[in-house]
MARVEX-44100 format. One record per residue (C-alpha): z, y, x; residue in one letter. Coordinates in steps of 0.02 Angstrom, whole numbers, padded with zeros to 5 digits, always signed. Layout:
<sites>
ZYXa ...
</sites>
This chain:
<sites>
+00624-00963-03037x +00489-00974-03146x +00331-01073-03092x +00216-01081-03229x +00058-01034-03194x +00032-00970-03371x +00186-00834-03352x +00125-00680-03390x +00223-00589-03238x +00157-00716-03115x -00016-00672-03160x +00035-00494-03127x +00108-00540-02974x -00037-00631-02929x -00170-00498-02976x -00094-00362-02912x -00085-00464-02722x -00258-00478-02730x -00311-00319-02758x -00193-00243-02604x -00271-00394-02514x -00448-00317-02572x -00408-00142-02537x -00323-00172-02364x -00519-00245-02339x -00606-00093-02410x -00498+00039-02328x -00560-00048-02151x -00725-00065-02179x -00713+00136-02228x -00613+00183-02077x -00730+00108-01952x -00877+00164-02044x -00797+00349-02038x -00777+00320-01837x -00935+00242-01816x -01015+00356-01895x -00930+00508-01791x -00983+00423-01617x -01172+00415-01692x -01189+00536-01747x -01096+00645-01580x -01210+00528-01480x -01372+00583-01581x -01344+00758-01584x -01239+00779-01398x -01319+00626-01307x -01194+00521-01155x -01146+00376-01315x -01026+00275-01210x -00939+00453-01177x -00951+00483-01371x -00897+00319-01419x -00762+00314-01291x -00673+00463-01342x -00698+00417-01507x -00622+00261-01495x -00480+00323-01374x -00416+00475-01509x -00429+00322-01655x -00324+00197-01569x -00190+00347-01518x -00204+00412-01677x -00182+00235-01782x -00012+00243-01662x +00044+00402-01727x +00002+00367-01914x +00126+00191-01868x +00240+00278-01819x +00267+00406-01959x +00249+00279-02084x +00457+00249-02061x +00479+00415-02131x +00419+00355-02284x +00540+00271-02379x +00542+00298-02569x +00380+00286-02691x +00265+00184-02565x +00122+00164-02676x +00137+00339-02712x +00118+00379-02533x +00014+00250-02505x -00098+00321-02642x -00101+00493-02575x -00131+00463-02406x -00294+00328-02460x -00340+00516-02571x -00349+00619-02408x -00429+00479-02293x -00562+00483-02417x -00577+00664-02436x -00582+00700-02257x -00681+00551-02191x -00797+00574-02342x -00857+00754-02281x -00828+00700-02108x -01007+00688-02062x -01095+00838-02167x -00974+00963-02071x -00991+00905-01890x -01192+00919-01917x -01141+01086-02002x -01048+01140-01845x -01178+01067-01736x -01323+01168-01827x -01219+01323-01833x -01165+01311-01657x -00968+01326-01705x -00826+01223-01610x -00904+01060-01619x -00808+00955-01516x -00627+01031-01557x -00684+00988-01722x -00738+00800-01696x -00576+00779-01620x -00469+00843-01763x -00565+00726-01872x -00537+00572-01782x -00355+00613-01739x -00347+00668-01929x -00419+00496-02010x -00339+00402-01879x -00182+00469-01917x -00194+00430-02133x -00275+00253-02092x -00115+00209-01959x +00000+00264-02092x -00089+00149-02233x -00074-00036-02154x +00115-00009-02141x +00136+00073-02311x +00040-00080-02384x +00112-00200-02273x +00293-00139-02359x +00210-00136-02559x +00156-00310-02522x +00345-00371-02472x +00377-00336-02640x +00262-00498-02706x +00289-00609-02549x +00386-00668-02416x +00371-00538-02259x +00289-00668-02136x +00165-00698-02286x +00112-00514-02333x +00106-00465-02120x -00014-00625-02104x -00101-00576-02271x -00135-00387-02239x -00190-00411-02038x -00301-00551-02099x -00393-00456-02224x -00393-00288-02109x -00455-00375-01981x -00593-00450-02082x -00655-00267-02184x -00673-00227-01985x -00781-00376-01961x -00886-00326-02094x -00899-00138-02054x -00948-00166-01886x -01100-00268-01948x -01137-00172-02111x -01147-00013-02002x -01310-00038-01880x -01381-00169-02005x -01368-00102-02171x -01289+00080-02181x -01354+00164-02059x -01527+00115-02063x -01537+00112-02262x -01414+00250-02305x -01440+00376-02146x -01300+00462-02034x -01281+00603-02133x -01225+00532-02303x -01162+00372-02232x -00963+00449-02223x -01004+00515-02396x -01039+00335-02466x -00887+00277-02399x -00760+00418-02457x -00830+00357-02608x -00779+00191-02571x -00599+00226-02536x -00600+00332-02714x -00629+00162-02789x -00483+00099-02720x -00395+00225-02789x -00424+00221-02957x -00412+00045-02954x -00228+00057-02889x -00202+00191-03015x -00234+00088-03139x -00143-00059-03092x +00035+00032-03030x +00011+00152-03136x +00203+00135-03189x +00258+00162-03013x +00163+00328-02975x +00244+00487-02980x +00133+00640-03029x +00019+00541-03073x -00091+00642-03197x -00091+00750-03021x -00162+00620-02917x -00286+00589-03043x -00358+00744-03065x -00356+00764-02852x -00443+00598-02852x -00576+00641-02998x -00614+00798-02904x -00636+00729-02757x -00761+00592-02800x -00862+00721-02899x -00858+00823-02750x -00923+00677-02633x -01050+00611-02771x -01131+00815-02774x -01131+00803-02586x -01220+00647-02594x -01365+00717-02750x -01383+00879-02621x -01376+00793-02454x -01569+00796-02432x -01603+00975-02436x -01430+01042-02368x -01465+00898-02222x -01641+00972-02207x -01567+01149-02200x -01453+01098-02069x -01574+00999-01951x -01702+01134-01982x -01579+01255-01893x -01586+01135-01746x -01740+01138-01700x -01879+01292-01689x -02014+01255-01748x -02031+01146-01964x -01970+00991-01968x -02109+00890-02079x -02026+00713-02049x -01847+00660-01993x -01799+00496-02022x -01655+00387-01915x -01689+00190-01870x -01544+00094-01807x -01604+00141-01615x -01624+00332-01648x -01648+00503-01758x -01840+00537-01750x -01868+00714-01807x -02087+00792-01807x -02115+00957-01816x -02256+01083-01836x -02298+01256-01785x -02468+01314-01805x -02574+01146-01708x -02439+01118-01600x -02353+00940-01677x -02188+00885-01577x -02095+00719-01560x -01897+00718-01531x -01794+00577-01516x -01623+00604-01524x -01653+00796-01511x -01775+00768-01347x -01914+00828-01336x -02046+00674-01321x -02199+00772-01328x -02301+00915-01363x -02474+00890-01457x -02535+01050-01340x -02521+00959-01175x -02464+00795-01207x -02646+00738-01123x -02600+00799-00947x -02460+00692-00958x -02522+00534-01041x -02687+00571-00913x -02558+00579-00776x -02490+00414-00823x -02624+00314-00828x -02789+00343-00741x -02738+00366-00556x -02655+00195-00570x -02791+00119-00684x -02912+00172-00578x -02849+00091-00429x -02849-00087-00486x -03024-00200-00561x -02991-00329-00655x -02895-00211-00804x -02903-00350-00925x -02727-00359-00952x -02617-00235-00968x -02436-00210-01016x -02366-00068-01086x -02159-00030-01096x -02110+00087-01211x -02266+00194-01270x -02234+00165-01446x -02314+00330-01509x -02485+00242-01460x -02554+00392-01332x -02522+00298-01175x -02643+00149-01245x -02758+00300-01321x -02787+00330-01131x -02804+00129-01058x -02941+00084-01209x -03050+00216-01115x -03071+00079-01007x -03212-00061-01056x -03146-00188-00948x -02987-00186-01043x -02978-00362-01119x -02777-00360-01196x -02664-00231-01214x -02483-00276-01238x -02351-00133-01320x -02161-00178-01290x -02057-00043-01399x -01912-00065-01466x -01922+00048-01610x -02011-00030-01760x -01998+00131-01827x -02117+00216-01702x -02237+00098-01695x -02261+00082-01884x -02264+00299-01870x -02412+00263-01743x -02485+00138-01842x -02492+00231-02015x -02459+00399-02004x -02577+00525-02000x -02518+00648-01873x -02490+00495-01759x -02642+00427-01784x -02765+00586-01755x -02664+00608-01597x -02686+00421-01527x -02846+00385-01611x -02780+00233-01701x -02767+00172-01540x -02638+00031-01604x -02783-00016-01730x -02866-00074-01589x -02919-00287-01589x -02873-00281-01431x -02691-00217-01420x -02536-00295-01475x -02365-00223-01531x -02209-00322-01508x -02027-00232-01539x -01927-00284-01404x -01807-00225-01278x -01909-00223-01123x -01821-00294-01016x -01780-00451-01113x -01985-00469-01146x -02007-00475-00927x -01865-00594-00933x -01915-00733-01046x -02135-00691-01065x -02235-00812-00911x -02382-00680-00930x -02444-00580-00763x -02526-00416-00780x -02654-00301-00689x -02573-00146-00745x -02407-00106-00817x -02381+00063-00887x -02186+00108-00899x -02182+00268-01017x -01991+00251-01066x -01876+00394-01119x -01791+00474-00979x -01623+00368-00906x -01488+00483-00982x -01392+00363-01084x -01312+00198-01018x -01448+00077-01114x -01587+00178-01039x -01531+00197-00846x -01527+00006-00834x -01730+00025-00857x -01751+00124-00691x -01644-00002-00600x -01676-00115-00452x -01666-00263-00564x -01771-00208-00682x -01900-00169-00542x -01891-00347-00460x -01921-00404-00660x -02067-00287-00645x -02150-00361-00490x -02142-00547-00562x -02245-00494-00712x -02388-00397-00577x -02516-00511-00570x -02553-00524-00325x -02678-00353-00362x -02581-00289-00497x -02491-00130-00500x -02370-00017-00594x -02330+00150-00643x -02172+00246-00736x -02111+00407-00775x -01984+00489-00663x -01911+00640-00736x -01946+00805-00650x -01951+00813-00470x -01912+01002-00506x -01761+01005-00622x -01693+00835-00580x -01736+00807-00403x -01591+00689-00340x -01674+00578-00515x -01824+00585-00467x -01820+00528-00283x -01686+00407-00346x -01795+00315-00439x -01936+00309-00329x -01816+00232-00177x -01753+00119-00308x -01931+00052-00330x -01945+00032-00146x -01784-00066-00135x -01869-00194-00247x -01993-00230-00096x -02129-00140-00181x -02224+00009-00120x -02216+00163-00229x -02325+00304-00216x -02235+00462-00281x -02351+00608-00372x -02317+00755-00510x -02414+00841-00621x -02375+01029-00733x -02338+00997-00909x -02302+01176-00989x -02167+01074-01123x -02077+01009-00976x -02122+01077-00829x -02157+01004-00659x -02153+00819-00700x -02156+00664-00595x -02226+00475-00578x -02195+00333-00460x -02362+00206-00440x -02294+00051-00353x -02345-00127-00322x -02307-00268-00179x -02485-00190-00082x -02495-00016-00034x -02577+00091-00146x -02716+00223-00075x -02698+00384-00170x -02870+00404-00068x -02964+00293-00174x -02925+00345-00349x -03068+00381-00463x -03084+00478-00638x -03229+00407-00717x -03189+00399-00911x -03178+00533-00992x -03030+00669-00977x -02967+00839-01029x -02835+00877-00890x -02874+00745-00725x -03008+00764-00616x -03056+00696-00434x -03036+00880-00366x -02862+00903-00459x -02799+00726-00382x -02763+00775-00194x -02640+00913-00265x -02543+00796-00376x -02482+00714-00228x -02429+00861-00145x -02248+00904-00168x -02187+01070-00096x -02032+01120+00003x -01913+01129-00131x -01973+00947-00211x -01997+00858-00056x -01895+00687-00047x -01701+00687-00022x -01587+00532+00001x -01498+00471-00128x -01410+00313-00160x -01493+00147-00249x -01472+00135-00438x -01411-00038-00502x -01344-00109-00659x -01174-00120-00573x -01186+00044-00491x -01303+00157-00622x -01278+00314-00510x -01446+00397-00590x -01358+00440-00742x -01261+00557-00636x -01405+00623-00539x -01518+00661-00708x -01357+00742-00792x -01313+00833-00650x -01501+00920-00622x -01545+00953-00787x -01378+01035-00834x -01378+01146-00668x -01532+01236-00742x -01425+01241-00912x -01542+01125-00997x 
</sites>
């Protein structure tokens, strides 16, 4: 055998390794993209992500069985095949993304249609490892080219997993992400073109399939801003005047006539019409209720309106905003809309922004507060529900300075009335003493709030004297008032290990079909 390293043949032998090696690396970093991207993007649009993600996952790892086991069928012109099948992965995983938000938008068979697409891409990228696993026999040793190929699979999946949240979906955005990456595996095609060129049969075919194709996925990509606006604009009702997705969520504004709205994720966050009976709700019958307010804590809150109501206050000393959005705060902190609505309240000396998950910031800060506001999104997802758990309340009460006290949102006591009286027992099996009230916001309805602390609070004494457009001292006695058909109920504790509220906010909001 000849060894020379100058042999023309060995340095085909030897470039021709490395670029399988390369493209076994490419075509995983695209095939966990394309799945990654389907679970966001279901999660964004459907909410319940470990359900997303979990069925995403599950049809994948069946499907990367199937596409193994077909792969013995094939058994003359593997780089052919092997070619082909990289063609359709790319085709169908490139477009992947752009027709679930079309089906989505246009109300069609969404899920039936996610599922085809996993099992689909599944399917090609199961039949690909084998298929190269077999082309690289052909330059090495079988123990070598198995060990070669899982190696470098195993790595592009190492490097989509982290390129995903960090780079592509921030940067690039969900709905051209799959797009990018079709394009990816067309490079991989050509290059292989090139190289085996000799070995592919139709190839002429396959080139003109593959030439198509990425023109196809490079005009999606030139058009994807105003058929993606198109698309999310049949979403919602009202214009959309700013969408844009940060690794933690889609935020989408829109506008009709004065009325400016905030969704994350497709929820509703607020309405600039009656946001202020709300925000008023949240904050002044606890604030009032506690002297010293110089410092004060606020989780969540990143829009800036819950801290528009606390600087109303002139004993305020320190204001503290945990979000962990950067995205929102910056929105609160330079854009116009945002900032008419809070009053550049996070412009303010005296308040501080940190992006954070809130419950890490109680478990490593020493600080003790007077007040802690808790305006967090409602506990529908698995990350969220943890933040209305017993733990999380007991992390709470370490932070309340001996006079201090704390208030959150609790979902409707209306629509979701086994949530709401979940979370306030939840509070009360943290040993602190929660004071349950509700207020009518016409964008959500009957809505409720839990003010707790280790003393018991006396709705008796609370006092409106800043300045308000909703609260006053003869509309307080009824907001602690909750008729027949919100009274309290039993329900069970919510815990990290057992986050039964999940079930209980699902469960109300989807019996009124909402």
């Amino acid at each position: 055998m000849n060894t020379n390293p100058s042999d023309p043949n060995l340095q085909s032998v030897k470039s021709r390794s490395v670029i399988l090696l390369l493209s076994t690396s490419i075509i995983a970093i695209c095939a966990l993209v394309y799945e990654l991207g389907i679970g966001s993007l279901s999660s964004y649009l459907r909410g319940n992500s470990v359900y997303q993600f979990s069925i995403t996952i599950g049809l994948f790892m069946t499907a990367l069985g199937i596409g193994s086991y077909l792969s013995k069928y094939f058994t003359q012109r593997l780089m052919t095949a092997f070619i082909s099948v990289e063609l359709a992965i790319g085709f169908i995983g490139g477009f992947s993304c752009p027709l679930l938000f079309a089906a989505y938008s246009f109300k069609l068979f969404y899920a039936p249609m996610m599922w085809g697409l996993i099992i689909l891409i599944g399917t090609l990228t199961g039949l690909e490892l084998p298929l190269l696993t077999r082309i690289f026999r052909e330059y090495t040793p079988l123990r070598i080219a198995l060990a070669n190929v899982l190696t470098f699979d195993y790595l592009g999946g190492l490097i989509g997993a982290l390129a995903f949240p960090l780079l592509l979906l921030p940067v690039v955005g969900i709905f051209d992400i799959s797009m990018v990456m079709g394009l990816a595996n067309l490079a991989v095609v050509f290059v292989n073109l090139v190289l085996f060129r000799r070995e592919i049969r139709h190839l002429k075919l396959i080139w003109f399939i593959s030439v198509l194709t990425a023109i196809g996925l490079a005009a999606g990509l030139i058009v994807s801003n105003p058929v993606g606006g198109y698309l999310e604009q049949r979403i919602y009702a009202d214009k959309i005047i700013l969408s844009k997705a940060s690794k933690y969520q889609r935020i989408v504004l829109t506008r009709w006539r004065d009325d400016i709205r905030l969704f994350i994720n497709g929820r509703l966050q607020f309405s600039a019409m009656d946001e202020h009976r709300y925000h008023e709700a949240l904050v002044h019958p606890a604030a009032s209720l506690i002297s010293p307010r110089s410092e004060i804590l606020v989780l969540g809150g990143g829009d800036g309106l819950a801290v528009r109501e606390i600087l109303k206050y002139s004993d305020v000393n320190a204001v503290t905003v945990v979000d962990i959005d950067p995205m929102i705060t910056n929105l609160a902190r330079r854009d116009s809309i945002f900032r008419q609505l809070n009053r550049d309240a996070l412009h303010n000396p005296k308040v501080q922004v940190i992006n954070r998950d809130a419950k890490q910031f109680l478990q490593t800060t020493d600080k003790r507060y007077n007040l802690i506001v808790i305006d967090l999104p409602d506990p529908d997802d698995e990350g969220l529900v943890s933040l209305y758990s017993r733990e999380f309340y007991e992390l709470v009460k370490r932070r309340l300075t001996r006079d201090g006290l704390a208030v959150t949102q609790s979902s409707s006591p209306f629509f979701a009335r086994q949530a709401f009286w979940c979370i306030h027992q939840t509070i009360e099996s943290a040993g602190l003493h929660a004071i349950p009230y509700h207020v009518y916001v016409p964008s959500f309805g009957e809505w409720g709030f839990n003010m707790f602390a280790a003393w018991r609070p006396n709705p008796d004494e609370i006092s409106i004297t800043v300045p308000t457009r909703f609260l006053s001292e003869a509309s307080i006695a009824a907001v602690f008032t909750f008729d027949k058909d919100m009274q309290e109920i039993e329900t069970k504790i919510n815990t990290l290990l057992a986050p039964i509220l999940m079930r209980y906010h699902r469960s109300g909001w989807k019996s009124w079909g909402l």
